[in-house]
VOSEVEX-252117 format. One record per residue (C-alpha): residue number from 1; residue in three letters; x, y, z. Coordinates in Angstrom, 3 decimals. Example, Ala and Ser with C-alpha at 12.3 -4.5 7.8 and 13.67 -1.06 7.14 Angstrom:
% residues 2
+-----+------+----------+----------+----------+
|  nr | rest |     east |    north |       up |
+-----+------+----------+----------+----------+
|   1 |  Ala |   12.300 |   -4.500 |    7.800 |
|   2 |  Ser |   13.670 |   -1.060 |    7.140 |
+-----+------+----------+----------+----------+
***
This chain:
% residues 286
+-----+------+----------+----------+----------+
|  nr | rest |     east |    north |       up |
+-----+------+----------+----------+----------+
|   1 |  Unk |   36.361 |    3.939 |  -17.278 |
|   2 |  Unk |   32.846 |    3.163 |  -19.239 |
|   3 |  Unk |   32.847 |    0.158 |  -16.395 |
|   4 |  Unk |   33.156 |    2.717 |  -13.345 |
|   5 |  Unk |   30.760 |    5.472 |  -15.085 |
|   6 |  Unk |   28.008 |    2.524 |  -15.440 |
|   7 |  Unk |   28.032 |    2.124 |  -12.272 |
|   8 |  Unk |   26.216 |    5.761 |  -11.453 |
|   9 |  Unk |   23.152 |    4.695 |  -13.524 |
|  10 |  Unk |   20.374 |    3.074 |  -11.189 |
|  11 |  Unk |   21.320 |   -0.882 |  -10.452 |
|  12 |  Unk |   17.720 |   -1.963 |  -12.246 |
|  13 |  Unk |   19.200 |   -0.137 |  -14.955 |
|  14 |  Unk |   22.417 |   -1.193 |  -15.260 |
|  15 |  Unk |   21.398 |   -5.274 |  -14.584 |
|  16 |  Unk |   19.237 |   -4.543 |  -17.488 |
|  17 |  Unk |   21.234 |   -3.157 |  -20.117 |
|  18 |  Unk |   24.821 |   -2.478 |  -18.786 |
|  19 |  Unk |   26.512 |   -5.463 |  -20.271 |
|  20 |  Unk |   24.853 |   -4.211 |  -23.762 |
|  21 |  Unk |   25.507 |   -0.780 |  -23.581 |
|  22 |  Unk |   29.305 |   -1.729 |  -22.665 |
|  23 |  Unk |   29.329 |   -4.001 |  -25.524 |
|  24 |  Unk |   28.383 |   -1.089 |  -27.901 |
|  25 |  Unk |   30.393 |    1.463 |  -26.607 |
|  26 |  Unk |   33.704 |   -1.007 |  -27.454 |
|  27 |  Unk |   32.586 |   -1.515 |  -30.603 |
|  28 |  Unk |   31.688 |    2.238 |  -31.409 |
|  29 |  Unk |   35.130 |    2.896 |  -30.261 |
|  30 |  Unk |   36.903 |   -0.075 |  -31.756 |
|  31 |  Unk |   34.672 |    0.924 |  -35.659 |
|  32 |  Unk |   36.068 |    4.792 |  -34.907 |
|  33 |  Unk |   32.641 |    6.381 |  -34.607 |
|  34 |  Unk |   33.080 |    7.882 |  -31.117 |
|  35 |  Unk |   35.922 |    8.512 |  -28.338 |
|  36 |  Unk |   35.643 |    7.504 |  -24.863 |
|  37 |  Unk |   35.961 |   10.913 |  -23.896 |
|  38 |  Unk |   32.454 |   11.985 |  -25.848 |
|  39 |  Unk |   31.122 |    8.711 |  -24.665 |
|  40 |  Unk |   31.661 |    9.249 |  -21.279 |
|  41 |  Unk |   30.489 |   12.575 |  -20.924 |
|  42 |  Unk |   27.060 |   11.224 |  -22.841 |
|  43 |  Unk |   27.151 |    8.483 |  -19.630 |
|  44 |  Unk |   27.469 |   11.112 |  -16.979 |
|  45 |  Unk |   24.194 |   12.635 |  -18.764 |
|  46 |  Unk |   22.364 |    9.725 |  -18.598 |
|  47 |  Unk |   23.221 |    9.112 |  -15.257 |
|  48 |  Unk |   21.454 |   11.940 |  -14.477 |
|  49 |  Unk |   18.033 |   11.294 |  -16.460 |
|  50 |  Unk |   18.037 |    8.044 |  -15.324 |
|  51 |  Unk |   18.064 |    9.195 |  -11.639 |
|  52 |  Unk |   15.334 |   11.850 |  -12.477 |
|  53 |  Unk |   13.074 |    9.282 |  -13.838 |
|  54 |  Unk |   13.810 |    6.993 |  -10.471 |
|  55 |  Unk |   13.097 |    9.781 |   -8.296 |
|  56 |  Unk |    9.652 |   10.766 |  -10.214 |
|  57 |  Unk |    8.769 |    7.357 |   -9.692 |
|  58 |  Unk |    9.704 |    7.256 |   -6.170 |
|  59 |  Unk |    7.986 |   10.451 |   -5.415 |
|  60 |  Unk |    4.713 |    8.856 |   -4.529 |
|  61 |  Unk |    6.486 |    6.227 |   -2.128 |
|  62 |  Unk |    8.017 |    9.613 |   -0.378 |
|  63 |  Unk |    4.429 |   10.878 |   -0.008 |
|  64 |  Unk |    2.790 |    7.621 |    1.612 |
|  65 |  Unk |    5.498 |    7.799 |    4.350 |
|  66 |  Unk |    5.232 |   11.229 |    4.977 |
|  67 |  Unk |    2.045 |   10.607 |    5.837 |
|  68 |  Unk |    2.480 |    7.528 |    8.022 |
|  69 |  Unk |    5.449 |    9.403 |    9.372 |
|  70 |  Unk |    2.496 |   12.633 |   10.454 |
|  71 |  Unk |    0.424 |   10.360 |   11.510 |
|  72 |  Unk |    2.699 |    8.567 |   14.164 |
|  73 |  Unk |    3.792 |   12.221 |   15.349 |
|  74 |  Unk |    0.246 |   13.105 |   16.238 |
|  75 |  Unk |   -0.505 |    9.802 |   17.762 |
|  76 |  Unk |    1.996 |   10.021 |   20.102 |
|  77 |  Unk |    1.852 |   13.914 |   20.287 |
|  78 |  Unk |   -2.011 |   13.552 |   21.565 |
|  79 |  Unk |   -0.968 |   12.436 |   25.037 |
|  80 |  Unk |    0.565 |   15.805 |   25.860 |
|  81 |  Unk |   -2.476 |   17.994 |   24.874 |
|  82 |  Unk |   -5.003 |   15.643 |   25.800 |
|  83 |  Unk |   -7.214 |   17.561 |   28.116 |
|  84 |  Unk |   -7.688 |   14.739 |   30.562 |
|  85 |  Unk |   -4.245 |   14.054 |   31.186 |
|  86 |  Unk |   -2.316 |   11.040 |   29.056 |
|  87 |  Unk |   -4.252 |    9.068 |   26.058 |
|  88 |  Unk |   -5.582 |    5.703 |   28.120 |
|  89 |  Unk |   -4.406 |    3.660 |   24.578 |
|  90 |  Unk |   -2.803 |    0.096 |   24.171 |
|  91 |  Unk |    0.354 |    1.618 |   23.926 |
|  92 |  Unk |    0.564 |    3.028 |   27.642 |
|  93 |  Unk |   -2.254 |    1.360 |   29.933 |
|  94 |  Unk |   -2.862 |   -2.219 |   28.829 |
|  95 |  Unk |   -0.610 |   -4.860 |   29.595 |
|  96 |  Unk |   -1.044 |   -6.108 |   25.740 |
|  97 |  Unk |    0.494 |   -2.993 |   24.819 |
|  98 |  Unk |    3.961 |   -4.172 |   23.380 |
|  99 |  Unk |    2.566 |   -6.740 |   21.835 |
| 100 |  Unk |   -0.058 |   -4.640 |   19.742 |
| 101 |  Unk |    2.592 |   -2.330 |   19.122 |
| 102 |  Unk |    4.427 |   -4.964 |   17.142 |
| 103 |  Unk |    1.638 |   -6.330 |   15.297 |
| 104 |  Unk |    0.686 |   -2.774 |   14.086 |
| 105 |  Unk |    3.919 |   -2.052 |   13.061 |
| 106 |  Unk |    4.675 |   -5.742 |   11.541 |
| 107 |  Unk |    1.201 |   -4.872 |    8.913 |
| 108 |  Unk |    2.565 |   -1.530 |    8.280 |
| 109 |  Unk |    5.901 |   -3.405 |    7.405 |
| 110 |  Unk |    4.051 |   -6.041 |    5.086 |
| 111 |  Unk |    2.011 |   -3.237 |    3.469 |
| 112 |  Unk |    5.092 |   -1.302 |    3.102 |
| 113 |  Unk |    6.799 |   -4.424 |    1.100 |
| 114 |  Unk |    3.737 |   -5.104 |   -0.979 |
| 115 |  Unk |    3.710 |   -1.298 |   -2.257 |
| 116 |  Unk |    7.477 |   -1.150 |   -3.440 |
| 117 |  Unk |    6.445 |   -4.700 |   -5.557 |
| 118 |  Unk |    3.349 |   -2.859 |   -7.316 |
| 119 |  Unk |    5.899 |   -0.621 |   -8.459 |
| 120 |  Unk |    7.413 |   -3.407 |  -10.486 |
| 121 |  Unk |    3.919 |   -4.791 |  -11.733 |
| 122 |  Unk |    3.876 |   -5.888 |  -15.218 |
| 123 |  Unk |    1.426 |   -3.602 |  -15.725 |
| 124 |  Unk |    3.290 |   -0.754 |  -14.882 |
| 125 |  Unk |    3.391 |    0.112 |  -18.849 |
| 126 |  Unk |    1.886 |    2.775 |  -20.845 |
| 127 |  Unk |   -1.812 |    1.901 |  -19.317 |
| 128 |  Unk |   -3.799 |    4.706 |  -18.057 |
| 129 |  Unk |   -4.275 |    4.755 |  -14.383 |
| 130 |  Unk |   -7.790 |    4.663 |  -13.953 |
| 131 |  Unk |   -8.229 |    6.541 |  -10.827 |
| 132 |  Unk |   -8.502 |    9.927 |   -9.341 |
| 133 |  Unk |   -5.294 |   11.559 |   -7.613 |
| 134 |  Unk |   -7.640 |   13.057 |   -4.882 |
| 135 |  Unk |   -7.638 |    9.185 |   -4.046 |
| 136 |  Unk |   -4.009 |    9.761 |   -2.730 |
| 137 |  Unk |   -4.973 |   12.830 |   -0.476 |
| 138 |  Unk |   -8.141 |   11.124 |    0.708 |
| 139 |  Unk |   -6.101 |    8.361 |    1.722 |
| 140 |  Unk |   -3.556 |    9.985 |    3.378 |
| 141 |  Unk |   -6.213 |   12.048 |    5.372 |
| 142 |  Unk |   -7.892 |    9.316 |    6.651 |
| 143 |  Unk |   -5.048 |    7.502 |    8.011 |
| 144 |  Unk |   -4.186 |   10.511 |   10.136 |
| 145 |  Unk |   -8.063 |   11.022 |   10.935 |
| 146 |  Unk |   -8.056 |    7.449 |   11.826 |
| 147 |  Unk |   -4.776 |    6.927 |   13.949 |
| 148 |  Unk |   -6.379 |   10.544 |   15.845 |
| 149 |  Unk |   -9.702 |    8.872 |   16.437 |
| 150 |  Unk |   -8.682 |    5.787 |   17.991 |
| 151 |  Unk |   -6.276 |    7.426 |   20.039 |
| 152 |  Unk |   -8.046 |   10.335 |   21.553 |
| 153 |  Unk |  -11.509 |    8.921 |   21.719 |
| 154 |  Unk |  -10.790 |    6.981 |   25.316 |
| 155 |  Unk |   -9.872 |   10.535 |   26.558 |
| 156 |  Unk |  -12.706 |   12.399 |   24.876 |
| 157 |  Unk |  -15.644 |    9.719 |   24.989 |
| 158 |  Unk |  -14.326 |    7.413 |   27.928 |
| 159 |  Unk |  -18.115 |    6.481 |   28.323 |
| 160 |  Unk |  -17.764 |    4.958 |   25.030 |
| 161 |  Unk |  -15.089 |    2.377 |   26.189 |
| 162 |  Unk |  -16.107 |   -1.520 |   25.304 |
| 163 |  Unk |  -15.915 |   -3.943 |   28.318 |
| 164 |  Unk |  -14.448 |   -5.736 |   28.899 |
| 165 |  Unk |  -10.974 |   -4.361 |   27.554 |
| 166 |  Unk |   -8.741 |   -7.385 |   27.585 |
| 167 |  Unk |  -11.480 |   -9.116 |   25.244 |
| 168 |  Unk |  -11.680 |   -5.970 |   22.774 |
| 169 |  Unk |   -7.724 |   -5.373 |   22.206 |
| 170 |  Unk |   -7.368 |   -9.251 |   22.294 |
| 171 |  Unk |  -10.330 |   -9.701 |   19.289 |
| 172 |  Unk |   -8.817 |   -6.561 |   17.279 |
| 173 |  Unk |   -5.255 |   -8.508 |   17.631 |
| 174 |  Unk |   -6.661 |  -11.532 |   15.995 |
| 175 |  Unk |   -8.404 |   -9.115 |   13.254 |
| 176 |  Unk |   -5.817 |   -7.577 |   12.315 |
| 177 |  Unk |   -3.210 |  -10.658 |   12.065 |
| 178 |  Unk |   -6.104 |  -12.304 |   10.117 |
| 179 |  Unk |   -6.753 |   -9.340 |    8.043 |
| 180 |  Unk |   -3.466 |   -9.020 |    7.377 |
| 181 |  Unk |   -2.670 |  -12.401 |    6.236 |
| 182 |  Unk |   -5.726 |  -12.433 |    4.208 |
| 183 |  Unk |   -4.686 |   -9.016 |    2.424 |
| 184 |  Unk |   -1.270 |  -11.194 |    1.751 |
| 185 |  Unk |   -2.691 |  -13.811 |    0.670 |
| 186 |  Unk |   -4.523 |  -12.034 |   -1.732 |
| 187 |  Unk |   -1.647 |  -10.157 |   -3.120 |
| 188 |  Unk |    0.949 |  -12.993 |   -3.610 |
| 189 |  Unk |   -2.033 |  -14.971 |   -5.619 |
| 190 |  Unk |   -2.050 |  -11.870 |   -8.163 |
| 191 |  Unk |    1.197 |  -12.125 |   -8.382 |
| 192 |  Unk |    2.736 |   -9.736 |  -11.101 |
| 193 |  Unk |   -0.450 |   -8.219 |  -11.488 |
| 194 |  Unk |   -1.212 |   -6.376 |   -8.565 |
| 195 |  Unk |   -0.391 |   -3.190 |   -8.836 |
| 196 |  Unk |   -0.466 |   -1.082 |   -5.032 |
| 197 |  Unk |   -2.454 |    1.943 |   -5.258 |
| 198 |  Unk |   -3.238 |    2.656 |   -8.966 |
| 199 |  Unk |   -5.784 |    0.655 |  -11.190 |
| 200 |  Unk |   -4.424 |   -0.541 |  -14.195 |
| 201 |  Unk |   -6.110 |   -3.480 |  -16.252 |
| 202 |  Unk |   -4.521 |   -4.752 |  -19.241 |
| 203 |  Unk |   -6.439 |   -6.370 |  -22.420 |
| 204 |  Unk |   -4.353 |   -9.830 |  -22.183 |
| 205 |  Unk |   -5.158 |   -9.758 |  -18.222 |
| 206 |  Unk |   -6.457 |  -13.274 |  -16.807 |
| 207 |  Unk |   -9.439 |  -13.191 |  -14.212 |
| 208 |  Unk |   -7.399 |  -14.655 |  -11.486 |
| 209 |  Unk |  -10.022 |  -16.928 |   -9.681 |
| 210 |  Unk |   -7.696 |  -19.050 |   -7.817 |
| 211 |  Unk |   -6.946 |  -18.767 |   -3.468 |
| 212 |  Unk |   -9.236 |  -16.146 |   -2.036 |
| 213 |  Unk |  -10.476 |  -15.047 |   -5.144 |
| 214 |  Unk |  -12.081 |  -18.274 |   -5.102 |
| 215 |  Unk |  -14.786 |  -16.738 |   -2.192 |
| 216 |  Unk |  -14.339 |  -12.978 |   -2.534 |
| 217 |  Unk |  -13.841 |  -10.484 |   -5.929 |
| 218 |  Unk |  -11.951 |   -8.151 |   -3.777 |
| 219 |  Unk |  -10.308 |  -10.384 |   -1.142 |
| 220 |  Unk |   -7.105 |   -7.605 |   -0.313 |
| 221 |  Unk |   -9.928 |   -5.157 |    0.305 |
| 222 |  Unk |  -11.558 |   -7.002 |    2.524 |
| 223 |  Unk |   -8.273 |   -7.995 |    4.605 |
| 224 |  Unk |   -7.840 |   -4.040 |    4.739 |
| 225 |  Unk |  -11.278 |   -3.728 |    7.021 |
| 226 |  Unk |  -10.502 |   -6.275 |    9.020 |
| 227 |  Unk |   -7.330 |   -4.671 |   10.167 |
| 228 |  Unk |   -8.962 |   -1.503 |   10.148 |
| 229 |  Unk |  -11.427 |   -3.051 |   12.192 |
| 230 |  Unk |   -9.154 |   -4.518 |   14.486 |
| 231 |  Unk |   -6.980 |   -1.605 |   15.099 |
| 232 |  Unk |  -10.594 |    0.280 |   16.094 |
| 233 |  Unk |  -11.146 |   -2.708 |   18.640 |
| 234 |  Unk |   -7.921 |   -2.101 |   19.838 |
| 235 |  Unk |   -8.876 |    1.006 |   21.467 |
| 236 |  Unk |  -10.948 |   -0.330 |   23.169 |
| 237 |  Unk |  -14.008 |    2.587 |   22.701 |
| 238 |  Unk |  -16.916 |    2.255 |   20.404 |
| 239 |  Unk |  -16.159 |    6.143 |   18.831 |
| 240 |  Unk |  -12.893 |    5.342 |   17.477 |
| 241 |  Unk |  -13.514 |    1.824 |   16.009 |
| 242 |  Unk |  -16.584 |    3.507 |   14.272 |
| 243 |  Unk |  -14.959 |    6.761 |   12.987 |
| 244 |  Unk |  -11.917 |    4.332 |   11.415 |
| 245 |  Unk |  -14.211 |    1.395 |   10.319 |
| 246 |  Unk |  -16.497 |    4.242 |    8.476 |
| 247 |  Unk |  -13.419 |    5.903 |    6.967 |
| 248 |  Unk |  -11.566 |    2.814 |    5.409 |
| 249 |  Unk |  -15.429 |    1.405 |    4.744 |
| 250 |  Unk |  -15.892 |    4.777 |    2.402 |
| 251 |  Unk |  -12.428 |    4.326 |    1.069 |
| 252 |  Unk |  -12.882 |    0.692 |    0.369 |
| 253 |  Unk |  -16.223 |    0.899 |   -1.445 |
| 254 |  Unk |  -14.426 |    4.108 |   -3.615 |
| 255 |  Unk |  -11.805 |    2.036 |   -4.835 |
| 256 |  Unk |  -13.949 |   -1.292 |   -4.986 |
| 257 |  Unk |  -16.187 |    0.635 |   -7.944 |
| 258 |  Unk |  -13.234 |    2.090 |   -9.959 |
| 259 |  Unk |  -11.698 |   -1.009 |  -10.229 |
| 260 |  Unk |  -14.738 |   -3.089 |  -11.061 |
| 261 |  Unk |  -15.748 |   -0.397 |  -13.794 |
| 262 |  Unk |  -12.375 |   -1.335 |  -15.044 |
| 263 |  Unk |  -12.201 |   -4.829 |  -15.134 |
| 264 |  Unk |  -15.931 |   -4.678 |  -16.915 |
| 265 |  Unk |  -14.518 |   -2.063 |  -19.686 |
| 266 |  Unk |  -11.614 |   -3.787 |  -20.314 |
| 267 |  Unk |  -12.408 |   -7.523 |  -19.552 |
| 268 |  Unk |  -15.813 |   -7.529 |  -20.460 |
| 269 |  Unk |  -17.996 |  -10.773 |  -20.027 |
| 270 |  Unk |  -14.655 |  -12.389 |  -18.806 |
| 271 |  Unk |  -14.874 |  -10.906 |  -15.650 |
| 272 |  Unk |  -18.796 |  -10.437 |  -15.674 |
| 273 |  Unk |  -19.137 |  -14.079 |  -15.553 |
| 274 |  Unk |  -16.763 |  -14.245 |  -12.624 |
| 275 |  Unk |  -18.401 |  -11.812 |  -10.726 |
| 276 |  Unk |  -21.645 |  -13.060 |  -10.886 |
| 277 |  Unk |  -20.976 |  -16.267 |   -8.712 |
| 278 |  Unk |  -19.113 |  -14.261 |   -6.083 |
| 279 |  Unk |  -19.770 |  -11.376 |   -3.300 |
| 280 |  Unk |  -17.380 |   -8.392 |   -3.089 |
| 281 |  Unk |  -16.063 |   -8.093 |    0.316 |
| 282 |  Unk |  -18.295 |  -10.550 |    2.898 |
| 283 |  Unk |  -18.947 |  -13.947 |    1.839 |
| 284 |  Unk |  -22.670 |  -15.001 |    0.963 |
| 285 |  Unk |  -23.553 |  -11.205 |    1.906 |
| 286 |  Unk |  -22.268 |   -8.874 |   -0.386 |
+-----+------+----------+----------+----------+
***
């Protein structure tokens, strides 16, 4: 019985202190000190907190893909009330179409997989986060404003189309496979210590200055206007690649000066010494 009850407690849970808690529970029985009636019922109630604490956790995850969920129902909602008849995007008048399509959604896939491991950062502990929530919301409205500009501007502002075509979606394909492989990159050389949205920097934190962090402070940031970039080229019109590049710019340079107040505060002429030598997002530029 304490075997099957066990098994309703979350499996990170359980793989981390099942085998103990099992252990216990025979030997509190075997010494007397409680039945396995009492300590089942005191399972089924941790069950439940365990769950609750999951869920909190998870609550933020649920947020993010409501809002990439929005923002894929009004990019494909735009054709029908476009007033000039359907959206000219990649999706439905170039023949690179398909193949954008799956590049888009393979970075959404990787970014996806990066943010679940952040979750499980080391530094997920009792650190403050130092950032603003309105960070979230910002976020989450700019992805939407972003995925409306770039689809609506070759309706609204077809004068602002870049020619030729094929050479615009074909340069924002490379950008955004580069960008994404450099944001990667980036994230596997941190390691345990990247931690997705929030900005947490521990005391006993190195200054990781190995891979791209060689070149760049902010390497993942940088890989994030790239594909921001290259999405914008991918609609081929000047108006939507500025609108997005200016949004995730204004984002970028947001969370690029919380985190390096941070890293000063807390690492202190560890991390001003590393800065010093290198540029924040463009090499030998800035």
């Amino acid at each position: 019985m304490i075997g099957w009850l066990l098994r309703l407690y979350p499996r990170a849970w359980r793989d981390r202190y099942g085998a103990e808690l099992s252990q216990l529970i025979d030997d509190l029985v075997a010494a007397g000190e409680t039945t396995r009636v009492r300590t089942g019922v005191n399972l089924v109630a941790g069950a439940a907190v365990a769950w609750s604490k999951v869920v909190a956790r998870r609550a933020v995850l649920l947020r993010v893909g409501a809002v990439v969920v929005v923002g894929g129902i009004l990019a494909a909602g735009i054709g029908r009330f476009a007033p000039d008849g359907p959206v000219r995007t990649y999706t439905r008048a170039h023949p690179l179409g398909v193949l954008v399509l799956l590049v888009q959604l393979g970075w959404l896939l990787t970014e996806g997989t990066e943010f679940a491991r952040g979750w499980r950062s080391r530094l997920r502990r009792d650190d403050p986060r130092l950032y603003h929530r309105a960070f979230w919301w910002l976020s989450g409205l700019c992805f939407v404003a972003g995925t409306v500009a770039v689809n609506l501007a070759p309706v609204t502002v077809p004068a602002a189309d870049i020619r030729p075509r094929t050479l615009s979606v074909g340069a924002g394909i490379a950008l955004i496979l580069a960008g994404t492989g450099l944001r990667e990159l980036a994230i596997r050389t941190l390691g345990g210590w990247y931690c997705s949205f929030t900005v947490r920097v521990a005391p006993d934190q190195p200054v990781i200055a190995a891979g791209p962090y060689r070149l760049l402070r902010h390497p993942g940031h940088a890989g994030m206007l790239m594909v921001c970039v290259g999405a914008g080229l991918v609609s081929a019109n000047w108006v939507g690649l500025s609108v997005l590049a200016a949004l995730t710019l204004a984002l970028v340079l947001w969370r690029t000066r919380v985190e390096e107040t941070a890293l000063l505060a807390t690492l202190g002429d560890r991390y001003r010494g590393y800065a010093a030598a290198r540029k924040r997002l463009v090499p030998l530029v800035w």
